[in-house]
C-alpha positions as CSV (number, residue, x, y, z in Angstrom):
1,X,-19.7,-6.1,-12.6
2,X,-18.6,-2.8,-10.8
3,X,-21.3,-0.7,-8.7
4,X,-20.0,2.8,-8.6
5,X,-22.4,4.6,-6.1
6,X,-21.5,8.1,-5.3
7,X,-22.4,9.6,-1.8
8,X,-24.3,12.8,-1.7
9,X,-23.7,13.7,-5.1
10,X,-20.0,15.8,-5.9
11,X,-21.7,17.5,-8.8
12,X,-20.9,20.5,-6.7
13,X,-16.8,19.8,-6.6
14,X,-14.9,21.0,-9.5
15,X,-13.2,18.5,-12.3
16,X,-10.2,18.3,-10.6
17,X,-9.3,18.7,-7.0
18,X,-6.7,18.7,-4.9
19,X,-6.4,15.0,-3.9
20,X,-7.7,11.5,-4.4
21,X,-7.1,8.9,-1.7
22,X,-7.4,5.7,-2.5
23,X,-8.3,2.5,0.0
24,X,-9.0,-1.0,-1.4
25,X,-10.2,-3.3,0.8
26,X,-12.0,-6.8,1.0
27,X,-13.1,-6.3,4.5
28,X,-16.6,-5.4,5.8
29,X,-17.1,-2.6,8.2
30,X,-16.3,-1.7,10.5
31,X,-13.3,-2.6,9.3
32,X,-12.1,0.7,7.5
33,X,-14.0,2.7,10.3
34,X,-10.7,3.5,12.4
35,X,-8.5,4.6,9.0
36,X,-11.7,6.8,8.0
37,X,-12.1,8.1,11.0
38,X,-8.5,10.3,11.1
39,X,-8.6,10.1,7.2
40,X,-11.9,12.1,6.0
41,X,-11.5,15.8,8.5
42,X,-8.3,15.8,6.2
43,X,-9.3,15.5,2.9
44,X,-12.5,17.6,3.7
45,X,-9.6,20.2,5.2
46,X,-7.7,20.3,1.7
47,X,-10.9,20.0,-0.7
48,X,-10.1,15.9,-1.7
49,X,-11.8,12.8,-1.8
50,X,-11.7,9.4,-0.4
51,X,-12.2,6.7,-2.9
52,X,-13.1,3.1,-1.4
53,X,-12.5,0.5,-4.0
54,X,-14.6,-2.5,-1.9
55,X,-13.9,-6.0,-2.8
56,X,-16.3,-7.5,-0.2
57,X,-19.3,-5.2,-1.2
58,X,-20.3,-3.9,2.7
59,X,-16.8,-2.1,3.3
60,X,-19.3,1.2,4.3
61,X,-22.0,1.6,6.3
62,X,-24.7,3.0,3.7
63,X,-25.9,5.1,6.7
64,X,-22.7,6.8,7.5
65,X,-21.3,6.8,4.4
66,X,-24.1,8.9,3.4
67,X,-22.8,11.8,5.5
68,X,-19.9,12.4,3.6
69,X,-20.2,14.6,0.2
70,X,-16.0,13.4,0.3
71,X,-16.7,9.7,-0.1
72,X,-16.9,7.5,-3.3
73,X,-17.6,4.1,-3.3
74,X,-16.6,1.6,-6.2
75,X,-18.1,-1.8,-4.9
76,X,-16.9,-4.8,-6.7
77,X,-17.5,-7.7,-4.9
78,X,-14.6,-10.5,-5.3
79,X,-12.0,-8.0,-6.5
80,X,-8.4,-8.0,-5.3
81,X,-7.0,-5.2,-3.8
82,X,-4.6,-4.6,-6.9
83,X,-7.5,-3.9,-9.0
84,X,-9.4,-2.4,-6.6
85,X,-6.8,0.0,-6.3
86,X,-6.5,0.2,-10.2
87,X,-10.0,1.2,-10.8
88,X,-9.6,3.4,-7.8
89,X,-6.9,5.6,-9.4
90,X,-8.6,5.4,-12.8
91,X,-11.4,7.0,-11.1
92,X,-9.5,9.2,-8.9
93,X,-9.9,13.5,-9.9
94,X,-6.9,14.8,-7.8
95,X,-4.2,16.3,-9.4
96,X,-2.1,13.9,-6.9
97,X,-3.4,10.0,-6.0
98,X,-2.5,9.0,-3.0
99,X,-2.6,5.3,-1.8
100,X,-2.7,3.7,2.0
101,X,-4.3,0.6,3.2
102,X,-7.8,0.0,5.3
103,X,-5.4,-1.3,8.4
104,X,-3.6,2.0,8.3
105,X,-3.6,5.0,10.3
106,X,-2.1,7.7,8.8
107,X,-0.7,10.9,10.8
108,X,-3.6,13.6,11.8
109,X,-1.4,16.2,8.7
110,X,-0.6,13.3,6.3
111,X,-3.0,15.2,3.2
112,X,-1.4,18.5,4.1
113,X,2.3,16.9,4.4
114,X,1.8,15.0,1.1
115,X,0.8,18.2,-0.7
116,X,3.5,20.4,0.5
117,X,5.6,18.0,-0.8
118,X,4.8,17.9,-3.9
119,X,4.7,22.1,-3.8
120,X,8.7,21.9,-2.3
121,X,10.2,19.1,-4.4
122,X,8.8,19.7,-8.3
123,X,11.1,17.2,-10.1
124,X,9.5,14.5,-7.5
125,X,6.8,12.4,-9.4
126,X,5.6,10.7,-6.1
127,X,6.8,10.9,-2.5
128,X,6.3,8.6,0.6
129,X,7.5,8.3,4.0
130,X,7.9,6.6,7.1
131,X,5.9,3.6,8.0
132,X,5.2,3.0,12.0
133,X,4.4,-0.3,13.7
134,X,1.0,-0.5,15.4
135,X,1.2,-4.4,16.2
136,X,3.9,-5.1,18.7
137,X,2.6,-7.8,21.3
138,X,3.8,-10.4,19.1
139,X,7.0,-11.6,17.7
140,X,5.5,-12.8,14.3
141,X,3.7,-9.3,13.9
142,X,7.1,-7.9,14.5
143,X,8.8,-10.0,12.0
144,X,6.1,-9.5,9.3
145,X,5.8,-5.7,9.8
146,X,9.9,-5.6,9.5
147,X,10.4,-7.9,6.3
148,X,7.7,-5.5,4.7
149,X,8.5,-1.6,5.9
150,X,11.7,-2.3,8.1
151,X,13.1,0.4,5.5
152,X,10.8,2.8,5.6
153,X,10.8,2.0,9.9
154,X,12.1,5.3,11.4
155,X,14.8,6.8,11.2
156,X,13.9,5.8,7.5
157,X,17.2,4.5,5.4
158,X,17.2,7.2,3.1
159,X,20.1,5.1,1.2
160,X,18.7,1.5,0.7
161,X,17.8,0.7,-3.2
162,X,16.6,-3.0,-2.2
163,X,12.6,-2.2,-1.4
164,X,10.6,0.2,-3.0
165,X,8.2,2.5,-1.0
166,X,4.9,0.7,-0.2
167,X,1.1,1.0,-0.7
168,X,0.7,2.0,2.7
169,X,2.4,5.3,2.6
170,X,2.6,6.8,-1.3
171,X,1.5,9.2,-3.7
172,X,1.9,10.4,-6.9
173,X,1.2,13.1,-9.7
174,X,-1.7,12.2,-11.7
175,X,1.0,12.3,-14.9
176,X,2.6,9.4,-13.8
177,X,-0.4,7.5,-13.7
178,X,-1.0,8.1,-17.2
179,X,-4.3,8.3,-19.0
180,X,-6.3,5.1,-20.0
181,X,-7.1,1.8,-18.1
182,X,-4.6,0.8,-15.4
183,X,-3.8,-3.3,-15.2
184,X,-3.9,-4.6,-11.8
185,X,-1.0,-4.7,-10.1
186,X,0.5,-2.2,-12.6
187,X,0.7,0.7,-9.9
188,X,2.3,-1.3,-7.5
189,X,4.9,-3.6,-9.5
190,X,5.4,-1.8,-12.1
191,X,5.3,2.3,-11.6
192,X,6.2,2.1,-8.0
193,X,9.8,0.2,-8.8
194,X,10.7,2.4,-11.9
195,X,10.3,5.7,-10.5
196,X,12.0,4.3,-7.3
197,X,15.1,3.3,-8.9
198,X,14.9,6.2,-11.7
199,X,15.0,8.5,-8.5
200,X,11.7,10.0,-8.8
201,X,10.9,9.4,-5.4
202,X,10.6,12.2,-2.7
203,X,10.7,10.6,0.7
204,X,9.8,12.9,3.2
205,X,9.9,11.9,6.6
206,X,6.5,13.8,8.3
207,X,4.7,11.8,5.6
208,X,3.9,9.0,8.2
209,X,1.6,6.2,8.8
210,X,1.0,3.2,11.4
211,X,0.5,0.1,10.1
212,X,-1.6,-2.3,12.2
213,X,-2.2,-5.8,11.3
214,X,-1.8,-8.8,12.8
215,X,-2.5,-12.1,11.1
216,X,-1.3,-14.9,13.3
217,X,1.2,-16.7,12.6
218,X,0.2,-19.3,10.2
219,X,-1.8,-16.7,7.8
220,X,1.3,-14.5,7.7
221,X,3.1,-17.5,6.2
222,X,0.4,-17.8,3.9
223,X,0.4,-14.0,3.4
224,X,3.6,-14.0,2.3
225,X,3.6,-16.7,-0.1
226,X,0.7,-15.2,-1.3
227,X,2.7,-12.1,-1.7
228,X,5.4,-13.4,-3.7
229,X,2.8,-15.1,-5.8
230,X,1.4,-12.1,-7.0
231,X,3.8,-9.9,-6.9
232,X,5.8,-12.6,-10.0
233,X,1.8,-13.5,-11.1
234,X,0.9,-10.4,-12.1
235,X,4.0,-9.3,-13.7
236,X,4.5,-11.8,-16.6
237,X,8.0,-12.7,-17.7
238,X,10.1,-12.6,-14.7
239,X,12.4,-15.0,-14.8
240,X,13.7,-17.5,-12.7
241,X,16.4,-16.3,-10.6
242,X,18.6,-15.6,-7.6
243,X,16.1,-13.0,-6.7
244,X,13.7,-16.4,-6.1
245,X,16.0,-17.7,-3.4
246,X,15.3,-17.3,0.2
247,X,18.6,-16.1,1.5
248,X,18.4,-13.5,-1.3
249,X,15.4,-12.5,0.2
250,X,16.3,-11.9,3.6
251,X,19.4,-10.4,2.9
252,X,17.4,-7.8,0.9
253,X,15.5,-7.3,3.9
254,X,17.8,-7.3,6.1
255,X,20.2,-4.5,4.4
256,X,17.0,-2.4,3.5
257,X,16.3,-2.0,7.3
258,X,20.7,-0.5,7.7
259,X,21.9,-3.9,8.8
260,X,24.0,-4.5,11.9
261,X,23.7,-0.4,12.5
262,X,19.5,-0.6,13.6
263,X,20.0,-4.4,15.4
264,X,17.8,-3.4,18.1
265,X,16.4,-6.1,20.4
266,X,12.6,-6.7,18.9
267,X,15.0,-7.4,15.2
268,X,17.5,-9.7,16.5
269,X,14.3,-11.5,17.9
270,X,12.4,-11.2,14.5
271,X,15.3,-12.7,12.6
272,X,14.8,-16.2,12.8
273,X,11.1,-15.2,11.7
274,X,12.1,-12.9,8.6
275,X,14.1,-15.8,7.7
276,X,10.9,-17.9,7.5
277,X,8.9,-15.7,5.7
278,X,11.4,-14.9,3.3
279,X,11.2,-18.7,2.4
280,X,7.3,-18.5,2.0
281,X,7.5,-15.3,-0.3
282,X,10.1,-17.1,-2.5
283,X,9.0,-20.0,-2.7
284,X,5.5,-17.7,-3.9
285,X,7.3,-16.4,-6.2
286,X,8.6,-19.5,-8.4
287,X,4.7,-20.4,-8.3
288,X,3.5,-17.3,-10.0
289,X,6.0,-17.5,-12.5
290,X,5.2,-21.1,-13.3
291,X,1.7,-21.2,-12.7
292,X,0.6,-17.4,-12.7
293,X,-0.8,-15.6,-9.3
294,X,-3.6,-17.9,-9.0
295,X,-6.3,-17.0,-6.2
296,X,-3.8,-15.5,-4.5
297,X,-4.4,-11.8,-5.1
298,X,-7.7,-12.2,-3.9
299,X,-6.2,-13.5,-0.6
300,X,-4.5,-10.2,0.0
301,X,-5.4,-7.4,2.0
C-alpha cells in the first residue's frame, strides 16, 4: 500500500508548475540529506517541487521535512526505485520531470539550466548533461562510476549512440511521459532509449551533476548483475544475444567514454575492472531474460 503524505499542504501552488524533481530511494535519512540540501533553494527559486518516492519508509525526517511547503513524500515501503520513480512522475505537476538519484549532487543552477534548456532547444523532448565523479579514492569506485557515465564524464562525447543518458542527470516534457499509469522501469528502459536514438535528446553541458557512491567492491559486482537483471527483467522479450556477451559489453563502454582518445591514467587502471563488471551485468542480463528480474530491482539504489 502507498502512503502519500503531503508537507505543509500545496493547496496554495497552482495545477501545474514549473518543475517536478523526482528522487527514489530505499535509504533512510539522512541519507538524501546532502542531495536535498543543494536541491530544495532551487526548486523553491523556480516555483517546483521535490517529490521523494521512499522505498524504505524513513527517507525524511518528519521534523524537517515539515519545513518545506516544496516537498512531497510518496512512502512505499519495499518498492524499487524503478517504481518509485514511476509513481513519482505519475504524480509529478511540472510541466517538465526531472530525475536524479539520492547519492547525487547536482550543480547549485541545475533547475535553472534544465529549464533554459528546454526554453532554447523546443524540438528537444528531454535533455541531460554531464555526470561528475564524486568517489575517487578507490579503483573499483572508478571503474563502476566509468562503465555507467564514462560518456556523459566531461568533456561529454556528444557523438557516442552506445549508452543512453542516465537517471542521474535527465528531464523531460511532461508530453513524453504521457498520461495514465507508468510501468516500472518504463521511464528508464523504455522512453529514455527511444528518444535517445530518435534524437530527441538535448544534452547540454552546464546541466551537471556529481555522482557519489561507493559500494565496495564485492556489492558493485552484485550491483551490476543486479543491473543487468533488471534492466532485461523488466523489459520482457529481449532476446538472447550478442548484446548479452561480456566483451560486447565493455566495448560498448569502452567506445561510449571516445576510446583510445580519453585513455587517461585512472581508465587505463579501471580497465581490467570495467572488464569484470561488464561480465557481472551480462551475465545479469541472460538471468532476467530466462528467469525475469527477480529481487533484484529491489536491490538497486
Amino acid at each position: 500500500m502507498v502512503f502519500v503524505r503531503r508537507i505543509n499542504s500545496l493547496i496554495h501552488m497552482t495545477d501545474r508548475i514549473s518543475i517536478s524533481v523526482v528522487l527514489a530511494t530505499i535509504e533512510p535519512w539522512p541519507d538524501l540529506a546532502n542531495c536535498l540540501a543543494v536541491l530544495e533553494p532551487q526548486v523553491v527559486a523556480v516555483g517546483g517541487e521535490i517529490i521523494v518516492g521512499d522505498g524504505h519508509g524513513n527517507a525524511l525526517d518528519p521534523r524537517i521535512a515539515a519545513k518545506s511547503d516544496r516537498i512531497k513524500w510518496i512512502q512505499s515501503p519495499g518498492a524499487s526505485v524503478f517504481e518509485l520513480r514511476a509513481r513519482g512522475a505519475e504524480a509529478a505537476r511540472g510541466e517538465v520531470v526531472a530525475l536524479t538519484e539520492d547519492h547525487c549532487l547536482v550543480d547549485a543552477d541545475w533547475c535553472r539550466q534544465v529549464l533554459a534548456a528546454f526554453d532554447a532547444h523546443p524540438e528537444a523532448m528531454a535533455v541531460t548533461g554531464p555526470v561528475l565523479n564524486g568517489s575517487t579514492e578507490k579503483l573499483i569506485d572508478w571503474a563502476n562510476f566509468l562503465h555507467t557515465f564514462g560518456s556523459y564524464f566531461p568533456p561529454v562525447n556528444h557523438d557516442q549512440r552506445d549508452r543512453c543518458p542516465p537517471a542521474a542527470n535527465v528531464a523531460y516534457r511532461r508530453s513524453a511521459l504521457g498520461a495514465g499509469p507508468i510501468a516500472p522501469g518504463w521511464i528508464e528502459l523504455e522512453l529514455a532509449p527511444r528518444l535517445f536514438h530518435d534524437g530527441l535528446f538535448y544534452v547540454h553541458d552546464k546541466i551537471a551533476v556529481t555522482h557519489v557512491q561507493s559500494h565496495g567492491f564485492w556489492n558493485t559486482l552484485l550491483a551490476h548483475f543486479d543491473n543487468g537483471r533488471s534492466t532485461t527483467g523488466l523489459h520482457p522479450g529481449v532476446p538472447i544475444s550478442s548484446r548479452q556477451l561480456p566483451w560486447t559489453q565493455y566495448q560498448g563502454a569502452i567506445r561510449s567514454l571516445g576510446g583510445d582518445s580519453r585513455a587517461t591514467p585512472a581508465l587505463r587502471a579501471a580497465r581490467p575492472l570495467m572488464l569484470l563488471l561488464s561480465c557481472c551485468h551480462a551475465a545479469g542480463e541472460v538471468v532476467g531474460i530466462i528467469a525475469g528480474p527477480g529481487d533484484s530491482p529491489a536491490r538497486l539504489r
